[in-house]
N, C-alpha and C positions, 0 to 999 in steps of 0.2 A: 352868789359871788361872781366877780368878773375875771379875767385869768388873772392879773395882777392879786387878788386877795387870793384866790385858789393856791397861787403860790407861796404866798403870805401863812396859810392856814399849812402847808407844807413844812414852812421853815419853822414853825411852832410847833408841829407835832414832834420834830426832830429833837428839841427841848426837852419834849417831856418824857418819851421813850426811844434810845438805843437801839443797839441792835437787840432780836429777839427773836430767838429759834423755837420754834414749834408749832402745831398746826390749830390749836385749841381754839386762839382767838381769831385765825383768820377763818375759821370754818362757820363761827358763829356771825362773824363781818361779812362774809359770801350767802350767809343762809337768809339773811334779811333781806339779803340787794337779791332775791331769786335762783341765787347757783348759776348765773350765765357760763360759767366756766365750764357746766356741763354740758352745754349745746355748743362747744367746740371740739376739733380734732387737734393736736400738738406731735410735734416732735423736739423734748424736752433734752436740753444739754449741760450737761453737770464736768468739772473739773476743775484743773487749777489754772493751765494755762490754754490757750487755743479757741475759748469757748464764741467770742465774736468771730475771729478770723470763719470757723466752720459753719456758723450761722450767715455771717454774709456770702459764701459761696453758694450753701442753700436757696436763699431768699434770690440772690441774682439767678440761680438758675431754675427754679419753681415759678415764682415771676414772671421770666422769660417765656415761658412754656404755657403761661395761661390762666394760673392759676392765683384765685385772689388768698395772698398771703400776707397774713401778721408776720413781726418780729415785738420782740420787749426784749431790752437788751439791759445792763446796768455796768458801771454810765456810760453817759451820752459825753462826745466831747468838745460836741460844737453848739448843741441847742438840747436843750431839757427836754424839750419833745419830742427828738430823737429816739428816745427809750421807747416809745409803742409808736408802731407808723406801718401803713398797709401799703404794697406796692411800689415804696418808695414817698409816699406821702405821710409826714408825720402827723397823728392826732392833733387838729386847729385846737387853736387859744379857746372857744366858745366850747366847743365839745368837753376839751379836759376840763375847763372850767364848772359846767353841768355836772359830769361826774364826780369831780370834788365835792360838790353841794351837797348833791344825792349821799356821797358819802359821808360825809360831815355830819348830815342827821340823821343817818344809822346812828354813825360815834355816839351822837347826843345818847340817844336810850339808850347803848351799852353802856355809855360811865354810870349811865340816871341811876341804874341798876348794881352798882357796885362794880361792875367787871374790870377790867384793864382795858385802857386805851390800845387800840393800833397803832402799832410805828410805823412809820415813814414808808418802810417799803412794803408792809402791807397794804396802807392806802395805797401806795402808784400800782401794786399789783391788782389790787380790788380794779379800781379804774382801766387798767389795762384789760380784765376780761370786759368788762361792760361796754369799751371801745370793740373789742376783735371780735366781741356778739354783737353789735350794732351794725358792723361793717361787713357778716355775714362772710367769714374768712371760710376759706374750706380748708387751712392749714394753717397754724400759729407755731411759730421757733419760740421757741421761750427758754431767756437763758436764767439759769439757778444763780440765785443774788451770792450766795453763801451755803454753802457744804450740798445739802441735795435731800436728806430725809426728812429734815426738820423747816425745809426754808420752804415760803409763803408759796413759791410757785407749785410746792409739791401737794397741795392742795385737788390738782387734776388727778380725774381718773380715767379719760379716754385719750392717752398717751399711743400713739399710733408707735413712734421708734423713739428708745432712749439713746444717746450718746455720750461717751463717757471719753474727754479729751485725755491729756496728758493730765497724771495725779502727779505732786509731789507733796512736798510740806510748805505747809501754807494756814493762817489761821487758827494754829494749833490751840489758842488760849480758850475756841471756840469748838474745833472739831477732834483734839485728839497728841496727842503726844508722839504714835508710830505712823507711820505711811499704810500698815492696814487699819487701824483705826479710821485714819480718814476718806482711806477708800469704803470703808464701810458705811460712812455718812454719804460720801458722793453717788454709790451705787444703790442708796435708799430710793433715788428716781424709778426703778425698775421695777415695770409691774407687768404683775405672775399674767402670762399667757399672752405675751406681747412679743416684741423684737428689741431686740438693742446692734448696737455698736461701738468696738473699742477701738481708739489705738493700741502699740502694742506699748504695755505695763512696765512696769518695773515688777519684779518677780512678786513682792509682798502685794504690790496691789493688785496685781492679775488674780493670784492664787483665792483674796477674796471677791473678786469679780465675779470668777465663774462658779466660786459657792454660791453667791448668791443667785446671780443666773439657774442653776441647778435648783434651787429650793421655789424660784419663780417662775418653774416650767420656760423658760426665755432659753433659744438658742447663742452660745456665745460665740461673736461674731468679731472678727480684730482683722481692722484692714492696716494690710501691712506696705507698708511706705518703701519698703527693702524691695518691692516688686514693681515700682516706678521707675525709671531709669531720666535724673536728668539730664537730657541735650544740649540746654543752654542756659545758661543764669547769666544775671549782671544786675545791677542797684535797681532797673526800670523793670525786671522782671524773670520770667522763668518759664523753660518750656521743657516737659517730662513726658513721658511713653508710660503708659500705664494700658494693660492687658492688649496691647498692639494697636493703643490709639491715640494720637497726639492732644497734649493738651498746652495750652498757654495762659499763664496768669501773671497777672500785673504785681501781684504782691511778693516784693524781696525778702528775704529773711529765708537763712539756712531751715529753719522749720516749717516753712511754710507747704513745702512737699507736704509731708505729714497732715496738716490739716485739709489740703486738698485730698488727698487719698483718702482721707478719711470719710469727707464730705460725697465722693465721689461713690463711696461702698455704701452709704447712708440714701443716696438715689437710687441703688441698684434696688438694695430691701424697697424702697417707698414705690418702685416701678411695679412689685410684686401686692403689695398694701392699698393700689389704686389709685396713685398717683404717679403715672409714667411720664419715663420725657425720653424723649429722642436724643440721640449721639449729638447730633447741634447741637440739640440747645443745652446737652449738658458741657457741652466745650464752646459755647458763646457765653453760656453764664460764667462760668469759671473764666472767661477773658473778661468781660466786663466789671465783674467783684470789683468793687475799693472799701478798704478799711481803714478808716482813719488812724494815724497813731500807732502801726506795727512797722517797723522799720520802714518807715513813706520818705522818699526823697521829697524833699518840700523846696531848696532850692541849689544851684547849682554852683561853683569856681567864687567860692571854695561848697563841694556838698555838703548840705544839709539836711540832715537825718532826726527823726523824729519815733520812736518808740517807747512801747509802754513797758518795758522791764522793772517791775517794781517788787517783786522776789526773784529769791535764788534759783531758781528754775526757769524764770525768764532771763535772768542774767549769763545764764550757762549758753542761753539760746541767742542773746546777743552777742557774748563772746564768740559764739562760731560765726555768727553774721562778720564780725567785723573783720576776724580771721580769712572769709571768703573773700569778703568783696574791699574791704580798705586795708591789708597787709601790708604793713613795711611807710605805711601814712602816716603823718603828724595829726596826732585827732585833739581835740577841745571837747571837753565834756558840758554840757549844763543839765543838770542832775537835781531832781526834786524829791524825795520821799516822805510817807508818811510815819509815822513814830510807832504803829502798830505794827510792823510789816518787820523783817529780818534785815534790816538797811546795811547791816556792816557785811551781812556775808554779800550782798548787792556789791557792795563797794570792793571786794577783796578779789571775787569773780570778775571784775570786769577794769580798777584803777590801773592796769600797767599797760592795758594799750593808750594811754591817754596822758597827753603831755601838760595839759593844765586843766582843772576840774572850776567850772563855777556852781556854786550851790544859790539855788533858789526855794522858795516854797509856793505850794497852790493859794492864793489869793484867801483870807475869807475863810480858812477850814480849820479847824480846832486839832483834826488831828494830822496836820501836817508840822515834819518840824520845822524849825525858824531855820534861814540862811546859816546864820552861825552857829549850830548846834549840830547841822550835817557837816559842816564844815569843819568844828573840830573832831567829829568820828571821822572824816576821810583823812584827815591830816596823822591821823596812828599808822597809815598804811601808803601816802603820797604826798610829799613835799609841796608842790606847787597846788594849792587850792585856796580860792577866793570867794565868799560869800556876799550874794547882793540882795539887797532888798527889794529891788524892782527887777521885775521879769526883762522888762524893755531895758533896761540898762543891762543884765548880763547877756542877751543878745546882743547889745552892739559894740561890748568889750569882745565875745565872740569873734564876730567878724574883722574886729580891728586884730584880733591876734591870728588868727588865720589868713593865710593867702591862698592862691585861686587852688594851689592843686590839694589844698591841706582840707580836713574834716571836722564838720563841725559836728556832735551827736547829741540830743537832747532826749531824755530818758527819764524813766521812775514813774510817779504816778501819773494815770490818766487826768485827771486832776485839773492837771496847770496845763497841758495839751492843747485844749481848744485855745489857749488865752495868748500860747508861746507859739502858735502855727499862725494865727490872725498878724502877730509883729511882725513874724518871720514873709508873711504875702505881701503886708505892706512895707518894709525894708525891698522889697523886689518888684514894686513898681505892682503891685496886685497881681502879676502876670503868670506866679509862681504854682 
């Protein structure tokens, strides 16, 4: 098949199986196509929130330094093929296309035989090792689609360092009802006689971190973000003192410290594991990182802000962004959500800095909700709220209600991102 059917053969699978935790079928999906996943090395990232931001610091500064590195990320928010890409080159149309095929007649003999089909993100994962074995990575970031014991990526077993971001509640219908519950799922990544990395927890989910650590021979290891000291911040960026040495990174957002330090403590272990890097290039990697979609100024008078806050843990974390850098501003929301997710405490955490709310939805997605569905949940908790059916139209009611020094914030799921950042370049002349 050619990429156009490859993707076709994609959107169908999505039809027939959901989401689906456990390792049974992708073990038997990987055991036909050879196991390439075991002639790779990983440094494997599980959480709720953080899990791109600390991978792209990684990859900018492993990259930087030399070395040929995977990412697999989930999603993508500008090209589908963004999800697996080495070096900054994402997987070509022919390649994924090949490995789709390849996969597709595995599929065949496991259905021939009774079994259950693979879903969705088992195939792009299958595909993804068979890319990062092709490409002959000496390092693969691979982030956990969903929870961490049970999800397709945990399928590896030469995990070089785990990372275990910020836990909260998230996914619960799927990982768990308490905050150790679901740390218990996220910290299923950890394996016995290896390394990991935390930030620091919230007390429930620390307490079962380091049980498990303890029962997997793993030293537990929490870079703490309370021992970077920031010098500078502002919308374009941020620059912190971390163990007596400057660092500067382009990425705004009150949290973003935290995922640098974290990243930062996750080099120091991999300096020790065989993969070193020099003072540079871990403070040129960390300047050059971009992540699309975590608080990105995208354009300017009146700013333009673009993040992916789509639970309550990431809204607690826009809240403080907006507290730092836009206080005391007139702000315009455009706010998208999916209907799985905790959308009202979204809404409750973060509608009173915000003077008029537009709701939209992601293009095309079954489980996003409709303009006016979000819009009468915000309206329980904020008078001024308008739902539109086209992305392009509520960005340019946006700008017409804001003036140069007021703020525009577009938020909720990654989703609609790619679709709402393309208007928003071309509203500004592409130059944005």
């Amino acid at each position: 098949m050619n990429y156009e059917e490859s993707r076709a053969y994609i959107r169908a699978a999505e039809l027939k199986k959901g989401i689906v935790l456990g390792l049974e079928n992708m073990r038997e999906l990987m055991r036909r196509l050879g196991d390439p996943q075991d002639e790779l090395k990983y440094v494997h990232v599980a959480g709720t929130n953080g899990k791109g931001s600390v991978i792209a610091y990684l990859y900018s500064a492993l990259s930087g330094a030399g070395y040929r590195v995977g990412r697999y990320i989930s999603p993508a928010v500008y090209s589908y093929r963004e999800r697996m890409e080495v070096n900054g080159e994402p997987v070509s149309r022919e390649k994924f296309a090949a490995y789709v095929t390849r996969i597709a007649e595995v599929i065949d003999e496991i259905v021939k035989e009774g079994k259950p089909h693979p879903s969705v993100f088992e195939i792009e994962t299958a595909a993804a090792f068979l890319y990062f074995r092709d490409e002959k990575c000496d390092l693969v970031l691979m982030e956990v689609g969903m929870g961490g014991d049970l999800d397709a990526t945990n399928i590896i077993s030469t995990t070089v360092l785990s990372i275990l971001v910020s836990i909260s509640m998230d996914h619960t219908a799927f990982l768990g009802n308490t905050l150790g519950e679901i740390a218990e799922k996220k910290a299923g990544i950890i394996k016995p006689n290896s390394h990991m990395v935390t930030v620091k927890q919230q007390p429930e989910a620390e307490a079962v971190i380091r049980r498990i650590c303890a029962e997997q021979n793993v030293p537990y290891e929490a870079a703490d973000q309370d021992s970077a000291e920031v010098l500078e911040a502002s919308i374009t960026g941020q620059t912190f003192l971390y163990k007596g040495e400057k660092y500067t990174i382009s990425l705004a957002g009150a949290y973003q410290k935290e995922n640098a330090v974290a990243a930062l403590r996750a080099l120091e272990i991999l300096n020790e594991q065989g993969y070193p890097t020099t003072l540079v290039q871990r403070q040129d990697g960390l300047k050059r990182t971009t992540w699309p979609g975590r608080f990105a100024l995208l354009g300017t008078e009146p700013d333009f802000v673009v993040d992916g806050a789509h639970n309550p843990a990431a809204a607690d974390m826009l809240a403080a962004s907006i507290e730092r850098y836009f206080k005391g501003k007139r702000i315009i929301y455009i706010m998208g959500m999916f209907r799985d997710k905790d959308y009202r405490k979204v809404i409750q955490k973060t509608e009173k800095y915000a003077d008029t709310i537009l709701t939209i939805a992601a293009p095309d997605n079954p489980r996003a909700l409709t303009p006016q569905e979000l819009a009468d949940a915000v309206r329980e908790f904020h008078s001024d709220v308008r739902p539109f059916d086209n992305i392009e139209a509520a960005v340019a009611e946006a700008y017409q209600l804001a003036g140069k020094e007021d703020v525009i914030i577009a938020f909720g799921s990654l989703a609609f991102l790619g679709d709402l950042t393309e208007i928003i370049r071309k509203h500004n002349g592409g130059n944005q």
